[in-house]
N, C-alpha and C positions, 0 to 999 in steps of 0.2 A: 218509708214505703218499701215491701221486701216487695221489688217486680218482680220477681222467679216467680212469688205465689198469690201476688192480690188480682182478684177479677180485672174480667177485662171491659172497661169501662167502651160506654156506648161512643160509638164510631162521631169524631166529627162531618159539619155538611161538605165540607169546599172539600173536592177528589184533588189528591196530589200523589205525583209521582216524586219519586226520588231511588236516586242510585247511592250503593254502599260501594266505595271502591277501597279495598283491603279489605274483602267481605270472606277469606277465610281466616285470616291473622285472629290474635287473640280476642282484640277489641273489634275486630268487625262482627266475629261467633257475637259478642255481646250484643253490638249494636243492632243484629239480625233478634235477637230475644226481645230487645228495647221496645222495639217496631212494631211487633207484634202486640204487645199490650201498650201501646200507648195513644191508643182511643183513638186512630187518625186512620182517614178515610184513603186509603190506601189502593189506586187505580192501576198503580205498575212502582212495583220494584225490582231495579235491576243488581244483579251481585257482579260486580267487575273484582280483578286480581293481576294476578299474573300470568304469564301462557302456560306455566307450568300445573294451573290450579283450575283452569278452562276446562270446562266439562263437567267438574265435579257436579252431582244432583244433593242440593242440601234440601232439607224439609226446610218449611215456613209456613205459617198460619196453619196449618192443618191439610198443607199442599206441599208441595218441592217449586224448588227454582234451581237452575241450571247458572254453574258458575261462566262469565263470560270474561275474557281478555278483554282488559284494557284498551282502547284505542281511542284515535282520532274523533270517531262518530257516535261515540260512548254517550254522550249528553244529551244527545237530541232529545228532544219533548218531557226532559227531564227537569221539573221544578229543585230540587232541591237533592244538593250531593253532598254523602256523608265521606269525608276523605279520613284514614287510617292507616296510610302506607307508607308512612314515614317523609322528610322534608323533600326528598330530592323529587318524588314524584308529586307533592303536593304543586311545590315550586312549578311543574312542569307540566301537569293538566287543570288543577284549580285555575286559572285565567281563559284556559280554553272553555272550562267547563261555564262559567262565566259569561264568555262571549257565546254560549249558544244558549242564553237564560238562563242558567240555574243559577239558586244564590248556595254558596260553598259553605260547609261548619267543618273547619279542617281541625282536626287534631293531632295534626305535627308542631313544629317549631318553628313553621319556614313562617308564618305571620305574628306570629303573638306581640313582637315587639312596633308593627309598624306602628306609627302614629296615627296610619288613617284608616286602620281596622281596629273592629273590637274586640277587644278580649272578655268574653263572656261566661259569666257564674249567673245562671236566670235566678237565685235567691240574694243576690247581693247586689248586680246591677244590673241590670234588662234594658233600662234608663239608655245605657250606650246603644242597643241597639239599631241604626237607622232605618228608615222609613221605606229604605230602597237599598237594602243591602247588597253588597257583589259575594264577597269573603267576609264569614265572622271568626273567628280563631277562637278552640276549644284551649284551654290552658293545660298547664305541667297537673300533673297529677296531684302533687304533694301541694300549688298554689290552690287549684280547687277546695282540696279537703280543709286546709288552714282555712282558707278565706268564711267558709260555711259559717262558722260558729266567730270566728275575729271578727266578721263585719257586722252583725249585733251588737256586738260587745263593744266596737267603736261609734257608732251610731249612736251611743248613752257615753261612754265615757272614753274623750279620747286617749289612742293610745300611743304611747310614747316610744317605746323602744320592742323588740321580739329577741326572744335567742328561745331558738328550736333545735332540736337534734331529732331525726327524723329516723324509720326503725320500717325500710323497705323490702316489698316484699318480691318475689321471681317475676310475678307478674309485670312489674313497669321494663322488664325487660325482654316482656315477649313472651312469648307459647314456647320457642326453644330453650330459652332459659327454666323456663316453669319445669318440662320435661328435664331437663338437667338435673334441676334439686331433686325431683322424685327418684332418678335412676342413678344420681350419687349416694342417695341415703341409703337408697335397695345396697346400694355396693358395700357402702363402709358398715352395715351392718349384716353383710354378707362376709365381712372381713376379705374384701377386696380391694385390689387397687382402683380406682378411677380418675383417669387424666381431664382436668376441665375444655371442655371443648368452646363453648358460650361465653362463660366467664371468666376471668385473668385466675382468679384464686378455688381454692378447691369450698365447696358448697357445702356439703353438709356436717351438720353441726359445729357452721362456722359462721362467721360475719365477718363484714371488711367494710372501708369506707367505697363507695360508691364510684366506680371506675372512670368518670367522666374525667376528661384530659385538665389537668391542675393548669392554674392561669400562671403562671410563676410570679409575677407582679406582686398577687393578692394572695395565693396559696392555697383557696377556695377553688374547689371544681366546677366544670360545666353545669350539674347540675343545682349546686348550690347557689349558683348567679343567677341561673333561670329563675328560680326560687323566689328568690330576692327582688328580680326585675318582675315578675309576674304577679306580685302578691303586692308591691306597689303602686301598679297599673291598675288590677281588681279594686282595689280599694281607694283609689285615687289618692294616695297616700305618697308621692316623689320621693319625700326626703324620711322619710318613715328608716328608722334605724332597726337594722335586721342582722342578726347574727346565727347563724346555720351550719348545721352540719351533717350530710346525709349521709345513711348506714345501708349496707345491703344484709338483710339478715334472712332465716335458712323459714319462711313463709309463702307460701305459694300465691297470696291472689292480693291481701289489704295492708295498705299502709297504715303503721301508726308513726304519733309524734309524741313528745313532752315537749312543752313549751310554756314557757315564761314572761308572762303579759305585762309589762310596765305601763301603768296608764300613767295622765297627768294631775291624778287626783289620788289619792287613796278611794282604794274599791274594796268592797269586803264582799269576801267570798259568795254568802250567801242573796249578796245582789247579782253576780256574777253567775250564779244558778238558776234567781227569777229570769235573769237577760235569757238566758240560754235553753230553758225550761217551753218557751213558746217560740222559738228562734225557726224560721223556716229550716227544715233539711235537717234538723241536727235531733237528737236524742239524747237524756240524759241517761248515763249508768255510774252513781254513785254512791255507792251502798258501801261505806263506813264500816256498819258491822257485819257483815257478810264478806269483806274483804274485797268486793266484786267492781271490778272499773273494765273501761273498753279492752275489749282484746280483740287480736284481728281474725280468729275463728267464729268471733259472733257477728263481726260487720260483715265479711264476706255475704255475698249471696242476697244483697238489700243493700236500700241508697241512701241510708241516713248517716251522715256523719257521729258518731256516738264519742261525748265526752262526759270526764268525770275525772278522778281524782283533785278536785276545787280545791287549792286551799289558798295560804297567804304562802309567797313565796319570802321565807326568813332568811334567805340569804340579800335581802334589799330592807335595811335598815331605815328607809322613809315608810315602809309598809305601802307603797305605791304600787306593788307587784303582787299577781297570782299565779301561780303552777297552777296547770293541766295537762291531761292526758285524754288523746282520742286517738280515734281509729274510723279508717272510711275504707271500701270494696274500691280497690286501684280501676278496677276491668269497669267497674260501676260506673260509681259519681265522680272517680277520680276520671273518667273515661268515658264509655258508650253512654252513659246515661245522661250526663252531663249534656254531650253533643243534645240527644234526643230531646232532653226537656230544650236546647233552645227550637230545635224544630217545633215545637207544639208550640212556644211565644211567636215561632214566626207566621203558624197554621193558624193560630187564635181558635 
């Protein structure tokens, strides 16, 4: 589904409020777009931030809304809060927000591992959802988009082992970052110098691995354990064997991956395309003779996880294994969109 551009489906009956808090950051811009077109009967939205972003008048629906500070009283009469402001604040108002009714879809880190919240992909498990939710936890960016298309594909044939290497884009690290890569590139092909301000290493027309603090033990970064722990959570998978490695590369908004499926059966490919071919969320782009597979200029801007290049992976001499290659909009499905579809399982 491209939400930038598909109609706006007819409003549901039950009127609910809900607040955006990180409602100017990059994923809240998105979550305010989500909102709009996502058919839900919409009685009061509130934009919360920071005090530094209070006041600002953004458009919505074909109106404005006024951005408010964060506070104490922020929640009141508010069904449902879309949090985006990273852990320390979620940690710190998600319970408040709670305790004055609302049920929370935080998209930070500060819940995804508890045991007694869910971690929710609405096309893979909705299932965890409770009946009386407080906190549901939106996932890592990179677990959303694997899981789309993996949990099909394990659902028919289970799967045994993952090694991914992951091809990220400005966007999982923000609106300042994003603005970085554009006004590095302007630089170094203005033939200037440019000092990275956001980023440890210099951005354009570059890549590096992914800055999250190395665990020393494991050698693996923060990011790559989220990864790992959130993608065997989604899929109820514990002991699910996963091997990773994230890249930051010089793309402003969608992640891609390659990755490498070891089932416990031999799967051939072109099963591996029926599975995925009607797979909620996902999209094929496989086109062999045209040369054409996912690329992260064409997921941008829409919520379908897009994969293709199927084939046998010949480096696994049981033929147990398949190579793939996809691509999902970080700000999207990895992100606002994600949050919003579980608001519409929770609106019904």
């Amino acid at each position: 589904m491209n939400v930038h551009n598909a109609p706006r489906p007819e409003a549901a009956a039950r009127p609910v409020s809900v607040a955006v808090v990180g409602a100017t950051g990059a994923v809240g811009v998105e979550i305010r777009h989500c909102l709009e077109q996502a058919g839900l009967n919409l009685c009061r939205v509130r934009l919360l931030a920071s005090p530094r972003s209070a006041g600002q008048v953004v458009p919505f629906a074909g109106g404005s809304l006024m951005v408010e500070a964060l506070g104490d009283d922020s929640f009141q009469g508010i069904d449902y809060a879309l949090f985006s402001a990273g852990s320390g604040i979620s940690r710190d108002y998600a319970p408040r927000a709670v305790a004055a009714g609302a049920v929370v879809i935080d998209n930070s880190s500060a819940f995804r591992m508890d045991g007694d919240i869910p971690l929710v992909v609405p096309e893979v498990n909705p299932d965890v959802i409770p009946a009386r939710p407080g906190i549901i936890a939106n996932p890592n960016c990179v677990a959303i988009i694997a899981t789309v298309p993996l949990a099909a594909l394990d659902a028919r044939h289970r799967i045994r082992r993952l090694t991914i290497a992951t091809y990220q884009a400005a966007s999982g690290a923000g609106a300042a970052a994003m603005e970085e890569l554009r006004a590095a590139t302007a630089a170094h092909l203005a033939g200037d110098a440019y000092a990275p301000r956001v980023l440890k290493h210099p951005y354009a027309f570059n890549l590096f691995s992914h800055d999250a603090a190395i665990n020393p033990a494991t050698g693996y970064n923060g990011e790559e354990e989220k990864v790992v722990e959130e993608t065997r959570k989604i899929l109820r998978r514990p002991d699910l064997h996963i091997g990773i490695t994230c890249v930051r590369v010089p793309v402003l908004r969608a992640h891609s991956m390659a990755i490498s499926v070891e089932f416990d059966e031999v799967v051939e490919p072109d099963a591996v395309r029926s599975i995925l071919s009607s797979a909620p969320g996902v999209r094929l782009v496989d086109d062999r003779d045209g040369n054409h597979f996912p690329m992260p200029n064409e997921a941008s801007g829409q919520g379908d996880v897009l994969v293709g290049r199927i084939r046998r992976d010949v480096g696994d001499p049981s033929g147990r294994s398949i190579a793939l290659f996809l691509a999902g909009d970080q700000l999207l499905k990895g992100a606002a969109l994600n949050a919003v579809q579980i608001l519409q399982r929770l609106v019904g």
